[in-house]
PyMOL CGO cylinders between C-alpha atoms (Angstrom):
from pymol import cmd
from pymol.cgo import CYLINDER

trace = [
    CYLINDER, -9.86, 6.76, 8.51, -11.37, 4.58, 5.49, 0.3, 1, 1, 1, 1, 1, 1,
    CYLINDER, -11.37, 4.58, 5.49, -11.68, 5.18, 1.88, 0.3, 1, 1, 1, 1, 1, 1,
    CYLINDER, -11.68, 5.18, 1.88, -14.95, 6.81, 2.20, 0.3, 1, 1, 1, 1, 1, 1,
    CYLINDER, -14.95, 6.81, 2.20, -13.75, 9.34, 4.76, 0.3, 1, 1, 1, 1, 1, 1,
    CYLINDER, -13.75, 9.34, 4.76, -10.74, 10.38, 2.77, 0.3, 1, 1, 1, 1, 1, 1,
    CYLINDER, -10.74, 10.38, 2.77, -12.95, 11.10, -0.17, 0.3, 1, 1, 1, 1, 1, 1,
    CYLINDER, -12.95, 11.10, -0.17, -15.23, 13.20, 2.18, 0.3, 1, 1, 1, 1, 1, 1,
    CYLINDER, -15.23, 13.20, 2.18, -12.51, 14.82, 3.22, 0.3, 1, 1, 1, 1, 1, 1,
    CYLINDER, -12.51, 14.82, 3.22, -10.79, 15.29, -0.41, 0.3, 1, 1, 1, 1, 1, 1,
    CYLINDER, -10.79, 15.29, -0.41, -14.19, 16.55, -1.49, 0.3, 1, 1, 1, 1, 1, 1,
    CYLINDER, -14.19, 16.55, -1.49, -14.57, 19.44, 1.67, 0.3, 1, 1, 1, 1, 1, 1,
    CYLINDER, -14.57, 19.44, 1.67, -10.85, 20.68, 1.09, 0.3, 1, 1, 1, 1, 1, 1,
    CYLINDER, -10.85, 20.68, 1.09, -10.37, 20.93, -2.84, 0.3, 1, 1, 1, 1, 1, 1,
    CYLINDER, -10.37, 20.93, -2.84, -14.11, 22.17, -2.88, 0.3, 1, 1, 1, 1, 1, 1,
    CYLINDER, -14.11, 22.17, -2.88, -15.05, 19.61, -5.38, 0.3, 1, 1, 1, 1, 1, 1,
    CYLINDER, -15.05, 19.61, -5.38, -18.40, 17.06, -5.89, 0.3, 1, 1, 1, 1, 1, 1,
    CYLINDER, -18.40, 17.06, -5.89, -17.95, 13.91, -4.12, 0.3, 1, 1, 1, 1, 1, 1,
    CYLINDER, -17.95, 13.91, -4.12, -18.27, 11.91, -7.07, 0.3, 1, 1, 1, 1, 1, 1,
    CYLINDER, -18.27, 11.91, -7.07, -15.00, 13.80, -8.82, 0.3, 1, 1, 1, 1, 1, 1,
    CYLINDER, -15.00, 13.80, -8.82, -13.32, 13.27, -5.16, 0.3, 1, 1, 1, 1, 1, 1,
    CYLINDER, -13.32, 13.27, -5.16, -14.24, 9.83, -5.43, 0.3, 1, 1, 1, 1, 1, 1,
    CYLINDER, -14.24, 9.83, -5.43, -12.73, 9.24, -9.01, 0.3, 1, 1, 1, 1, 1, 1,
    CYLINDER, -12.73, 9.24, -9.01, -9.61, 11.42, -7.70, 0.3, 1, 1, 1, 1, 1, 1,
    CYLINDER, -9.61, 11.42, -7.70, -8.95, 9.17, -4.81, 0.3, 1, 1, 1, 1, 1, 1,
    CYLINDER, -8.95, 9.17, -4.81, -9.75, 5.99, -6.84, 0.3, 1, 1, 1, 1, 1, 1,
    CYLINDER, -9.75, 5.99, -6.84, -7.61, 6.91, -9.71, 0.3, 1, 1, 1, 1, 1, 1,
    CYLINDER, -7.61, 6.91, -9.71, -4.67, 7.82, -7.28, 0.3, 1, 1, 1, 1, 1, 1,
    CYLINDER, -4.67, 7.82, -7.28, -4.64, 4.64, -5.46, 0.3, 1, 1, 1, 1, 1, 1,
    CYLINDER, -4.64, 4.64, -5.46, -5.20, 2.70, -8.76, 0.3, 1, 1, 1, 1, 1, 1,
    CYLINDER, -5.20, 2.70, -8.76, -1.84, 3.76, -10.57, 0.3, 1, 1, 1, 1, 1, 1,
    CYLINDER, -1.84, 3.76, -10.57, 0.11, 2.94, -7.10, 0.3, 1, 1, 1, 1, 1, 1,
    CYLINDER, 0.11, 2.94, -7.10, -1.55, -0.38, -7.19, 0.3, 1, 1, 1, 1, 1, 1,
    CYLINDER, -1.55, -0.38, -7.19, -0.27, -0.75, -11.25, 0.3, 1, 1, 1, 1, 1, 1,
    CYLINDER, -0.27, -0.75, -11.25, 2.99, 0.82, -10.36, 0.3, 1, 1, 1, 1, 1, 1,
    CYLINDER, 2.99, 0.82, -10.36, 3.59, -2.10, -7.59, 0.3, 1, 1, 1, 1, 1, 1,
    CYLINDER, 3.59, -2.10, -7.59, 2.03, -4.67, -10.21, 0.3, 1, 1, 1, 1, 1, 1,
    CYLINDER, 2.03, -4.67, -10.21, 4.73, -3.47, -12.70, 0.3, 1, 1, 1, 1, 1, 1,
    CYLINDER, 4.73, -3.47, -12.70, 7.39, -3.72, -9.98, 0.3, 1, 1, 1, 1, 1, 1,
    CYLINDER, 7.39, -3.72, -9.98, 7.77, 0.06, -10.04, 0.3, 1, 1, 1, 1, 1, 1,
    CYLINDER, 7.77, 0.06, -10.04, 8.81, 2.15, -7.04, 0.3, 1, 1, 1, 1, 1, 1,
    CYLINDER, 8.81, 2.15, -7.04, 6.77, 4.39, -5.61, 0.3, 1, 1, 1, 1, 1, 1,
    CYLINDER, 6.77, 4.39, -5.61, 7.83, 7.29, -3.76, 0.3, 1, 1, 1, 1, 1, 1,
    CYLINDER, 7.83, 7.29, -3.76, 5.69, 10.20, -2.27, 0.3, 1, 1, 1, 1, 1, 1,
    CYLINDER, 5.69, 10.20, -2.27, 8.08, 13.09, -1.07, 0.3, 1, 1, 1, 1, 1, 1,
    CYLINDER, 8.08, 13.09, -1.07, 7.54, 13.52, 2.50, 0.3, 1, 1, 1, 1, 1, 1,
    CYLINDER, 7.54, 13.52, 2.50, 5.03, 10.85, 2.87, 0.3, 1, 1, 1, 1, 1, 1,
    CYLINDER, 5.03, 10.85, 2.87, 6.63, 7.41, 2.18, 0.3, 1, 1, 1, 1, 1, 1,
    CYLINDER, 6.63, 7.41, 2.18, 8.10, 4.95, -0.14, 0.3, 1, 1, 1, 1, 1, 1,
    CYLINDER, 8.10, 4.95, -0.14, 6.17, 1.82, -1.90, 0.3, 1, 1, 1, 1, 1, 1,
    CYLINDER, 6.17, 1.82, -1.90, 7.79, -1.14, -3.12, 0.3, 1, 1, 1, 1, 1, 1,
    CYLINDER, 7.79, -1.14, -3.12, 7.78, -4.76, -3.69, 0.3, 1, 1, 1, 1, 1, 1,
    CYLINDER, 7.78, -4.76, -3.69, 10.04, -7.00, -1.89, 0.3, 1, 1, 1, 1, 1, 1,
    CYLINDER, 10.04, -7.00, -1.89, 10.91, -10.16, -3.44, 0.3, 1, 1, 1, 1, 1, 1,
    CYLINDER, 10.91, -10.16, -3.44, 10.72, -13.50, -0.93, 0.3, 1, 1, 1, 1, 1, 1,
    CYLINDER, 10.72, -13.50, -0.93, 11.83, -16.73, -1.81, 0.3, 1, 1, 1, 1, 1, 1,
    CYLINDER, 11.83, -16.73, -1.81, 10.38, -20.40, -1.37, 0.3, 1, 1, 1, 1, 1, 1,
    CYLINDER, 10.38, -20.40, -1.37, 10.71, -21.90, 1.83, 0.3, 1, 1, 1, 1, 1, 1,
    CYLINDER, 10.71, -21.90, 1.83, 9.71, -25.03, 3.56, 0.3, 1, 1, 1, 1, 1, 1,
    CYLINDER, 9.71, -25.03, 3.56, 7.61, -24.80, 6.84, 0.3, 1, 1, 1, 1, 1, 1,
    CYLINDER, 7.61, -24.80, 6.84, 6.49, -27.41, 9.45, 0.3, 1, 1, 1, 1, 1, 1,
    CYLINDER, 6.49, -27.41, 9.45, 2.82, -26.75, 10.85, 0.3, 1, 1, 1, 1, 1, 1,
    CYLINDER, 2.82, -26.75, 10.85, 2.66, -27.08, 14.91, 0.3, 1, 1, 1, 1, 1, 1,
    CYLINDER, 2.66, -27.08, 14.91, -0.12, -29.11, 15.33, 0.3, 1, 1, 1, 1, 1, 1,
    CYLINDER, -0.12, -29.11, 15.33, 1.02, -31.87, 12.87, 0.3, 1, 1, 1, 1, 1, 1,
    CYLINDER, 1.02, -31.87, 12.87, 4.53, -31.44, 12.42, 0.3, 1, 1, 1, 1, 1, 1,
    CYLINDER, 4.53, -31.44, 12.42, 3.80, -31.93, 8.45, 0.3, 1, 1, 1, 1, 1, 1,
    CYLINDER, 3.80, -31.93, 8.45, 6.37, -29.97, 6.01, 0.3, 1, 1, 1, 1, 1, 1,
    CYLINDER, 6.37, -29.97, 6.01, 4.75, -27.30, 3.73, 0.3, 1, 1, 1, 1, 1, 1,
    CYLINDER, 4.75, -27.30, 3.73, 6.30, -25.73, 1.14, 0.3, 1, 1, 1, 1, 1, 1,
    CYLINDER, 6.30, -25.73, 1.14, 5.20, -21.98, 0.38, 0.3, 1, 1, 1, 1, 1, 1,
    CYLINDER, 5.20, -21.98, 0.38, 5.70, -20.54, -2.75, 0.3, 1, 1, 1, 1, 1, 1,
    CYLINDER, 5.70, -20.54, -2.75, 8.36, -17.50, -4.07, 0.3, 1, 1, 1, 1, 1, 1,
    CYLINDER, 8.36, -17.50, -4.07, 6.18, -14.39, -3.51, 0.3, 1, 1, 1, 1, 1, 1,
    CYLINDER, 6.18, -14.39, -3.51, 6.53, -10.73, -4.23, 0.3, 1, 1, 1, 1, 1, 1,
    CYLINDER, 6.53, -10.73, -4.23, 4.98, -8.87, -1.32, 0.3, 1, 1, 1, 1, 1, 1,
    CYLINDER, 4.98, -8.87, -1.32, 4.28, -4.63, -1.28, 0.3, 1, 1, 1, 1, 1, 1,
    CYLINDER, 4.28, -4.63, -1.28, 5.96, -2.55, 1.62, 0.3, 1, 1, 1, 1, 1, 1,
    CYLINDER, 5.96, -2.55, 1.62, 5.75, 0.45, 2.70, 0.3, 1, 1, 1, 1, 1, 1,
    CYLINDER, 5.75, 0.45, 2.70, 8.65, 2.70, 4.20, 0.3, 1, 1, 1, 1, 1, 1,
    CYLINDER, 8.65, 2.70, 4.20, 7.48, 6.04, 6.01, 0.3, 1, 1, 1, 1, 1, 1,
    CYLINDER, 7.48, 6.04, 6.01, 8.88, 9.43, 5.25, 0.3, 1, 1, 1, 1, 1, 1,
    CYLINDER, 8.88, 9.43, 5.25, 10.90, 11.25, 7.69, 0.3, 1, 1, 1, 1, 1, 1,
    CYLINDER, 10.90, 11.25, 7.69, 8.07, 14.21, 8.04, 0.3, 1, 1, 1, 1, 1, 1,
    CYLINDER, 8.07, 14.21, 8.04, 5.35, 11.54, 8.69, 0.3, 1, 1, 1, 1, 1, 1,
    CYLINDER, 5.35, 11.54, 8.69, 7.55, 9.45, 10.97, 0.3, 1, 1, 1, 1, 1, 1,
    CYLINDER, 7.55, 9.45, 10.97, 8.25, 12.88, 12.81, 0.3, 1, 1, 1, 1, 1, 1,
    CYLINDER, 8.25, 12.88, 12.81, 3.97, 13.61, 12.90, 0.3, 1, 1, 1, 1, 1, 1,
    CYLINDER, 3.97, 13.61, 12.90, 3.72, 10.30, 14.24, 0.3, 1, 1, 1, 1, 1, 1,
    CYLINDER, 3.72, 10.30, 14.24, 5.88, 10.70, 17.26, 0.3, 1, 1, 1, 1, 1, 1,
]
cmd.load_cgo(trace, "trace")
């Protein structure tokens, strides 16, 4: 499914226009984005949990060239599934 079909389907099921579907689903997946950003958790009952994990620096060798790289402290999103979607699933 991509963006485009959710808002199709958003649109069909809560009988609205496309274009408020599309500003629905936009807006929705906006303020998760700027709740991550913030460092917020996010947590959709039923559904899942987002949330930023925190990694720190770390030196790497490349295989080809055996030449160290270092890779920078990084905050990464993650997403943990809720136990009615994990049940759907199986």
């Amino acid at each position: 499914m991509t963006k485009k079909d959710l808002i199709e389907l958003v649109s069909q099921k809560a009988k609205l226009s496309k274009k408020a579907a599309k500003v629905a689903v936009e807006t929705f997946l906006s303020e998760i984005m700027k709740s991550l950003a913030s460092g917020e958790v996010v947590k959709l009952s039923g559904f899942g949990t987002f949330k930023t994990k925190m990694f720190k620096k770390k030196t790497i060798k490349a295989i080809g060239s055996k030449q160290s790289k270092d890779i920078a402290a990084r905050r990464m999103p993650r997403y943990i599934p809720g136990t009615k979607i994990k049940k759907m699933v199986k």
